[in-house]
N, C-alpha and C positions, 0 to 999 in steps of 0.2 A: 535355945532348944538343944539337950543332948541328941546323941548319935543313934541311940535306941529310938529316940522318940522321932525324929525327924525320919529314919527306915520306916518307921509304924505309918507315918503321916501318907507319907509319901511312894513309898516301894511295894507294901505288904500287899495294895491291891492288884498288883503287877503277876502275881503267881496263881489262879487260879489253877486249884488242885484236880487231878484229871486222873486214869488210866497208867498214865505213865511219871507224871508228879507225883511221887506219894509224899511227899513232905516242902514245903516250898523257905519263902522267905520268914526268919525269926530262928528258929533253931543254930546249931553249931554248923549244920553242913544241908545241905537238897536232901532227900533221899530221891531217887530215880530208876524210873523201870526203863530198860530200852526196848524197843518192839522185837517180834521174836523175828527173825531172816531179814535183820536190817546192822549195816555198819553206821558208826560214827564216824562220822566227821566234824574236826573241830578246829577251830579258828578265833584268834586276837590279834587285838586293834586297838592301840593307846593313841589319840588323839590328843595334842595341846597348845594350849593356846598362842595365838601368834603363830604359831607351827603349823600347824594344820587345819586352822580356822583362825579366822580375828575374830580378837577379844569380843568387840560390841557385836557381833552378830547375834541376830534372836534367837532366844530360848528355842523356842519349838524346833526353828531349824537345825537345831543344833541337837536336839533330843532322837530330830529323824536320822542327821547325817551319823551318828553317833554308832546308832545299828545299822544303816545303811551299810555302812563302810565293811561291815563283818558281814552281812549278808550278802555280799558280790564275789564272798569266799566262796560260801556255800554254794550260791550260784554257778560260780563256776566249776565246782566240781560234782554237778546235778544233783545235789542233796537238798533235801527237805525240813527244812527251818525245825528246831525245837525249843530250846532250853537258853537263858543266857546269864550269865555274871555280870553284873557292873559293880567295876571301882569307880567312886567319884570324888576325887580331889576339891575342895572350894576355899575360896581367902575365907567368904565368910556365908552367915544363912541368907538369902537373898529370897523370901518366900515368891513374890512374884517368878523372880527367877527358876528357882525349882519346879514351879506350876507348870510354866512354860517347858521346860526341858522334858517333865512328864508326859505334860501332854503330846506332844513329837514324840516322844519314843513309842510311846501307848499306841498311837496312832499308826505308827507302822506295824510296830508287836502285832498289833492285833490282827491286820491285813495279813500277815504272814505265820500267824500262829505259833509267834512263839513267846515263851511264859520266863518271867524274870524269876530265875529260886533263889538265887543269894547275891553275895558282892559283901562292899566294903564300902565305906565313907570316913573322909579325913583331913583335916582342915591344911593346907598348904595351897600351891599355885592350881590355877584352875586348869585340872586334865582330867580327861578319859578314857576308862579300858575298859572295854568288853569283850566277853570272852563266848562266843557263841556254839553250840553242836547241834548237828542236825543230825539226821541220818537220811543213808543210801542203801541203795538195792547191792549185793555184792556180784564186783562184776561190773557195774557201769558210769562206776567214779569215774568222771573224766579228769585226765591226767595230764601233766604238762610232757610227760615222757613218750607220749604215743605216735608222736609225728612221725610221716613215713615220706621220701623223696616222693613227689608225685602229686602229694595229698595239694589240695585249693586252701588257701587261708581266707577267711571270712571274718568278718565282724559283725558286730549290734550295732541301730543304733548312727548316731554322730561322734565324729573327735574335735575334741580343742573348743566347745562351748565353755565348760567350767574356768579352763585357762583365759579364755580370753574375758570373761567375764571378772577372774581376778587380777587381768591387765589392769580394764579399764576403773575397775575401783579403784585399787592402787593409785589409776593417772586423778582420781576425782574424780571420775567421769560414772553416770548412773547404767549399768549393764542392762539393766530391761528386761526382760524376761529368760535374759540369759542366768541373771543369778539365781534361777530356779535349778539350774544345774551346776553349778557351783557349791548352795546350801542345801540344797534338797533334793541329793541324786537319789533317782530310781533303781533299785537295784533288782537284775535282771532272773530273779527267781525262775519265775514261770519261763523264762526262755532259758535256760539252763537245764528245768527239767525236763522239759520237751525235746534239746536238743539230744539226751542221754537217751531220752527214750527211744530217739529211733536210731543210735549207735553211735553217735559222736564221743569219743573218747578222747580229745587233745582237748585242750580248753586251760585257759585263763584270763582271768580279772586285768581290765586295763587301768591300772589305780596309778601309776607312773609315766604313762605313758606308753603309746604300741610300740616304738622301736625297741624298749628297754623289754617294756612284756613280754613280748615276742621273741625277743632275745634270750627268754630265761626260756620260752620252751623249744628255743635252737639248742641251747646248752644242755639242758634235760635230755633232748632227742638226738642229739650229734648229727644237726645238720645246719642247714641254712633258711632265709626264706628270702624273694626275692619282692618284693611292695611296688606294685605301679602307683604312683603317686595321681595319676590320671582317674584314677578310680578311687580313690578315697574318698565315702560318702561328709558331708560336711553342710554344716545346715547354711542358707543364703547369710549371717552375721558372719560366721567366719570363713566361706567362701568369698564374703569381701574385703574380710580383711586379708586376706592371703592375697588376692589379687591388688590388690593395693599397695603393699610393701614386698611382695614377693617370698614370703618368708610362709615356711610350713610349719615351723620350729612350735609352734602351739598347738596343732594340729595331730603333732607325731610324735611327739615328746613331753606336750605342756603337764597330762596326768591328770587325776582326779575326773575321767572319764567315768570311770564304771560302768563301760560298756564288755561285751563278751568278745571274747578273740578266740577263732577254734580253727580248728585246721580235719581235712576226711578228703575220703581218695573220692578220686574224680565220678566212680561210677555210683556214689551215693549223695553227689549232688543234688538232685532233682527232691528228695528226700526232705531236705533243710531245707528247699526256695520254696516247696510246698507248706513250711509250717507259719501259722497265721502272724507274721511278725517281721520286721524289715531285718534283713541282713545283707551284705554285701561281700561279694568275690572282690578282695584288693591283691590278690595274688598265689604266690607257691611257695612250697619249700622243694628244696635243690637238695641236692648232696654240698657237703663243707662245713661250713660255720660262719655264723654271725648273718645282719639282718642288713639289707642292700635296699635303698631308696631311686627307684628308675622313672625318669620322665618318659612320655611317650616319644622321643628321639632316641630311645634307647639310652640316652647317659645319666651316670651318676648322680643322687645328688648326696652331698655330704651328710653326714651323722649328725644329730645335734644334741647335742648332750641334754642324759635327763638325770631327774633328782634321786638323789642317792642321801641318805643320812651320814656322817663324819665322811662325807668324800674331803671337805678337807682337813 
C-alpha cells in the first residue's frame, strides 16, 4: 500500500470538517480558522519505541498514550483541545496494527474534540510526533512563571503508578491494573480547565516526574518549593511499595504521571478543594531555589535523580 493511499484508508476520517476546519486531511496544508478572543496554544511530543513505550505494547494503547502525552500540555496550561498533526514512522504496513493505533487515538480525539488535519507518514523505526493546538481565553494560560513565595503547591491525581508499573514489567512481573497508567494515561483536560477558570495561573504537566517539574516552575518563578513527603497522595500499590523498600524515588521522580502540579496563594485555597476532582496540598514555595524533600521530623530527604534526554 502506498502512503497516499494508506492516509486515505486510515487518517482522512480523522478530520471532520467543522466552523473552524475549513480544509482538513489530503491537501498540501489544513486551512484553519481560529475562534475570535481565543489564544493558541500549541505543543509536541515524539514518542519512540523502546524509549518511551515497548515495542509490543498494544496498538490502541499506544494510539491513546500517543495524544495523551500532548494533551496534558494543553491541560496544563488550561486550553481547550483542537487541531492535531501526526508524523508516523513504521518498519512496515501492519494493517491490524494500524486499526489498533486508530482506534486509541480516535477514541480519545473524539472525547476531547479534537480533529486530525494533516501530518506525515514514512517508512523507517517505529516513532511518533504529534503536534497539538488548542486554544485559551487570553489572560488565563496557566504558567510555569506565576509562582509566588507563599503560594500551596497541590497536585492531581496519584504519583509513581505508571513507574512502578514499568518496574514490575521490566522485573517480568504482571502490573495489574496498574499498566492502565503507564499505557493509557488520562490526561487531565477538564481539571485543567477548571482550575484556570477559577484563577489558578501556575500550573505544569508531571511527565518526568514532580521533583524535576516542579523544579522547572522554581526556575521559571525564581523561587523554591518545600514537598512534605507525609502528604504525598499515592495510591495503596505504591504506598506499598514505598513502605516496603523505603525508597520514594518512583514516587517523586519515576514520571510519566500526567498528573497536574499547580501552585495559588493560600486565600484561594478553598476555591480548588471545592472543584469536583481530588487534588492534594503536598506543600509551598519559599523564597530561593530548587525543590526540598521534607519528612515529617523535619529532615531531608535527598534528591533522586529524574530522566532527562542526553544527560549522558
Amino acid at each position: 500500500m502506498a502512503e497516499f493511499a494508506l492516509i486515505q484508508r486510515y487518517f482522512s476520517g480523522l478530520s471532520d470538517p467543522g466552523q473552524d476546519v475549513l480544509l482538513g486531511v489530503g491537501d498540501d496544508c489544513a486551512l484553519l480558522q481560529s475562534p475570535p478572543g481565543r489564544q493558541l496554544a500549541m505543543t509536541m511530543d515524539t514518542l519512540i519505541a523502546d524509549r518511551h513505550f515497548l515495542a509490543d505494547v498494544d496498538p490502541i494503547s499506544l494510539g491513546h498514550k500517543s495524544l495523551a502525552v500532548n494533551l496534558s500540555d494543553l491541560a496544563a496550561m488550561g486550553a481547550e483541545p483542537a487541531w492535531a498533526l501526526l508524523s508516523l514512522s513504521l518498519p512496515k504496513i501492519d494493517h491490524d496494527w494500524l486499526q489498533g493505533f486508530v482506534q486509541g487515538f480516535k477514541a480519545l480525539a473524539r472525547r476531547f474534540g479534537v480533529r486530525l488535519v494533516g501530518g506525515d507518514t514514512c517508512q523507517g523505526e517505529l516513532s511518533i510526533t504529534i503536534q497539538l493546538t488548542g486554544f485559551v481565553e487570553p489572560g488565563r494560560a496557566m504558567l510555569r512563571s506565576n509562582a509566588r513565595p507563599g503560594d500551596l503547591v497541590y497536585i492531581t491525581g496519584t504519583l509513581g503508578d505508571a513507574a512502578l508499573a514499568l518496574q514490575l514489567l521490566r522485573a517480568g512481573k504482571d502490573p495489574g491494573a496498574l499498566r492502565e497508567y503507564l499505557e493509557k494515561p488520562q490526561p487531565r483536560i477538564t481539571e485543567g480547565r477548571a482550575l484556570a477558570a477559577v484563577g489558578v495561573r501556575t500550573c505544569i504537566d508531571i511527565s518526568d516526574g514532580l521533583v524535576a517539574d516542579l523544579g522547572h516552575i522554581c526556575q521559571r518563578s525564581q523561587c523554591a518549593a518545600r514537598i512534605q513527603v507525609a502528604q504525598l497522595p499515592l495510591s495503596p500499590m505504591v504506598a506499598s511499595h514505598v513502605q516496603e523498600t523505603g525508597d520514594l524515588a518512583l514516587a517523586v521522580a519515576g514520571g510519566d504521571d500526567y498528573e497536574l502540579c499547580f501552585s495559588l496563594p493560600v486565600a484561594a485555597r478553598q476555591l480548588v478543594e471545592n472543584l469536583p476532582f481530588d487534588c492534594t496540598c503536598i506543600g509551598e514555595i519559599l523564597p530561593g531555589q530548587g525543590v526540598e524533600l521534607v519528612r515529617e521530623d523535619g529532615s531531608n530527604l535527598p534528591l533522586p535523580s529524574a530522566w532527562e534526554h542526553f544527560s549522558s
